[in-house]
C-alpha positions as CSV (number, residue, x, y, z in Angstrom):
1,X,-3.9,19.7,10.0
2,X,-7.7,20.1,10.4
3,X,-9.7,17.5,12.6
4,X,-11.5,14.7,11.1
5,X,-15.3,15.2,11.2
6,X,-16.7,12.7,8.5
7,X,-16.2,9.8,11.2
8,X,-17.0,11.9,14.5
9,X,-19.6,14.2,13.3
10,X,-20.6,14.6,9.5
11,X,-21.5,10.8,8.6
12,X,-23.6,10.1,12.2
13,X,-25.6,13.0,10.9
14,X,-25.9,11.7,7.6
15,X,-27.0,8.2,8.9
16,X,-29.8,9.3,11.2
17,X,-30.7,12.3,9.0
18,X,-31.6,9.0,5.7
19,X,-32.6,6.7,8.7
20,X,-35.3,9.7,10.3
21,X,-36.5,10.7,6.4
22,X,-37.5,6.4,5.9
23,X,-39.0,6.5,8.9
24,X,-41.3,9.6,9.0
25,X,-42.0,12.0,7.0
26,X,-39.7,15.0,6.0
27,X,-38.7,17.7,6.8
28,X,-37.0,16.3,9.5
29,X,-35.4,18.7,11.7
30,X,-31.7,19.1,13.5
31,X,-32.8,18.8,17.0
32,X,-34.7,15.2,15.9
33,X,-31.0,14.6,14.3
34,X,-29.3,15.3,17.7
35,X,-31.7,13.6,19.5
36,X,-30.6,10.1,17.6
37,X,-27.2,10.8,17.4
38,X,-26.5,12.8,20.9
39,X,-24.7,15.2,18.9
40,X,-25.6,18.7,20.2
41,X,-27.3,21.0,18.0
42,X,-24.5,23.5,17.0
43,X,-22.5,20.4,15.8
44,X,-25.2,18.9,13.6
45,X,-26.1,22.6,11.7
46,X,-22.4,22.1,11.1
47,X,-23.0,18.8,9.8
48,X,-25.9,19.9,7.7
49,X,-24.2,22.7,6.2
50,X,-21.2,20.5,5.1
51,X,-23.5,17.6,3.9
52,X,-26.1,19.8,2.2
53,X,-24.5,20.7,-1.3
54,X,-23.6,16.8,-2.0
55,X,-26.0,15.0,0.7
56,X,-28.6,16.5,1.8
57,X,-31.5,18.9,0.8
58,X,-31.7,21.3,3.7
59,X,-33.9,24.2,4.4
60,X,-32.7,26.9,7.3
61,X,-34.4,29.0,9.0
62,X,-32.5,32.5,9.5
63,X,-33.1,35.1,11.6
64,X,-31.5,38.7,11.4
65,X,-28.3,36.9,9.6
66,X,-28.2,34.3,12.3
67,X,-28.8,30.9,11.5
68,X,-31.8,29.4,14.0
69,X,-32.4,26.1,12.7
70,X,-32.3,23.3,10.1
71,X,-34.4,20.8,8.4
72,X,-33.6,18.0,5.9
73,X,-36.0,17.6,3.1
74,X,-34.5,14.9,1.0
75,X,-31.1,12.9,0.8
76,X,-29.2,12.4,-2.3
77,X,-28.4,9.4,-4.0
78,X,-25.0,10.0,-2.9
79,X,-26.6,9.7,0.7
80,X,-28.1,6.4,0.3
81,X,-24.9,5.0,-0.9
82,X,-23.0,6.5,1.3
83,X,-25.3,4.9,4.0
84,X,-25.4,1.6,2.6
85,X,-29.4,1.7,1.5
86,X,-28.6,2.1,-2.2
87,X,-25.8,-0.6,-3.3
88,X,-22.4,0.3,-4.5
89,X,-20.3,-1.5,-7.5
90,X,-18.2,-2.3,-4.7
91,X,-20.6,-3.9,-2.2
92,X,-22.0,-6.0,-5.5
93,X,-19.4,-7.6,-6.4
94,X,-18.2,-8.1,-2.3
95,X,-21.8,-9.6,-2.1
96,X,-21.3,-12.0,-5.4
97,X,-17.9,-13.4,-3.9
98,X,-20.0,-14.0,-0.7
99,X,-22.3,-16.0,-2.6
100,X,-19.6,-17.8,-4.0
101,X,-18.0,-18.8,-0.9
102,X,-21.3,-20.0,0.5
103,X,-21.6,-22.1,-2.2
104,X,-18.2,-23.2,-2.0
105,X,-18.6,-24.7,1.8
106,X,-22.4,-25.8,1.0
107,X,-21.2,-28.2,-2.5
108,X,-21.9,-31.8,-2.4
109,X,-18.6,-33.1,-3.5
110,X,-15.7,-32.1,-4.7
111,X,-16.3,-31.6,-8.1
112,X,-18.9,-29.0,-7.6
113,X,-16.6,-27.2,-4.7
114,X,-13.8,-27.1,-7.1
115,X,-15.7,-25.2,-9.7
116,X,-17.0,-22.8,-7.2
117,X,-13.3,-22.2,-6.0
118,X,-12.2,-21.6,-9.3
119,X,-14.8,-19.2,-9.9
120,X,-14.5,-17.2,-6.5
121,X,-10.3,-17.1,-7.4
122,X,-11.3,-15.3,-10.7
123,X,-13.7,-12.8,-9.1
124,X,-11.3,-12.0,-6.6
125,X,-8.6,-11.5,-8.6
126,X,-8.7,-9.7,-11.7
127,X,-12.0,-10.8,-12.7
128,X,-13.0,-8.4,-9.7
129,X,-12.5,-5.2,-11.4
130,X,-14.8,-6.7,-14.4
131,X,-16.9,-7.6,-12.3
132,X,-17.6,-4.3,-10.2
133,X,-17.7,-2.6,-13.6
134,X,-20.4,-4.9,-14.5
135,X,-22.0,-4.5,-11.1
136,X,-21.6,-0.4,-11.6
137,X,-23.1,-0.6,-15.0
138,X,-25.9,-2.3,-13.6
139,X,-26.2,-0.4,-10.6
140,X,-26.3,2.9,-12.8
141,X,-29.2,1.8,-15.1
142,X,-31.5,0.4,-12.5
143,X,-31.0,4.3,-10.1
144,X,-31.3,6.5,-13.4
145,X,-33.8,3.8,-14.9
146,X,-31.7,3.7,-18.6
C-alpha cells in the first residue's frame, strides 16, 4: 500500500500555495511554499507536480533534464474548493441547517421554534439531498456565470 500524502504533504501545499497567490502576487515560488508550510523543497515540487494537472498552474524551471524549481501561477477552481474559499453544495446546505438551528435556539416562543425544528428535520433528512442539489445548482451558475 502506498503512503498517504494528500493529508501529510499534497493538501498543506495546496493551502499555502491559494493562501500565498491571495496574498501577493503570482508566480509564487516552491521555496515561499516551504517556507509556510515547513515542508522541505524536494517534498513540495512533489506536491506541485501531483497538484498541477487538477490544482494548480505551475511553471518549472529545468535544467539539463533536471528539474530546479517551481512556481504557481494560478489555482483552479477545484483549488479553491478544495480549500474552502470557493463554497461547496455540501458546505451550503451544512451552512443553511446552521442557520436554522440558530434560529431554532434564538425563537421567541414555541410556536416559532417549532416551525424552525420542523424545517431543520426536513433539511437534514431527505430534504438534504434537495437541498445541496439546489445549493450545487446555484453554486454552478454563480462560478461559470450561467
Amino acid at each position: 500500500m502506498l503512503d498517504d500524502t494528500w493529508f501529510s504533504r499534497d493538501m498543506p501545499v495546496l493551502e499555502a500555495a491559494v493562501a500565498l497567490l491571495e496574498e501577493s502576487r503570482p508566480p509564487v515560488s516552491d521555496s515561499g511554499i516551504a517556507a509556510r508550510t515547513g515542508i522541505d523543497r524536494q517534498h513540495v515540487m512533489k506536491a506541485l507536480e501531483a497538484l498541477e494537472e487538477d490544482f494548480l498552474d505551475v511553471g518549472w524551471d529545468d535544467r539539463a533534464d533536471l528539474r530546479v524549481s517551481g512556481a504557481v501561477a494560478a489555482c483552479t477552481s477545484a483549488a479553491r474548493r478544495a480549500t474552502g474559499q470557493w463554497p461547496s453544495a455540501e458546505s451550503l446546505a451544512e451552512r443553511a441547517i446552521a442557520v436554522v438551528d440558530e434560529r431554532i435556539e434564538n425563537a421567541t416562543d414555541d410556536a416559532e421554534r417549532s416551525r424552525w425544528v420542523k424545517l431543520r428535520d426536513g433539511l437534514a433528512g431527505a430534504g438534504r439531498d434537495l437541498v445541496v442539489d439546489v445549493m450545487g445548482a446555484v453554486v454552478s451558475r454563480q462560478i461559470t456565470g450561467a
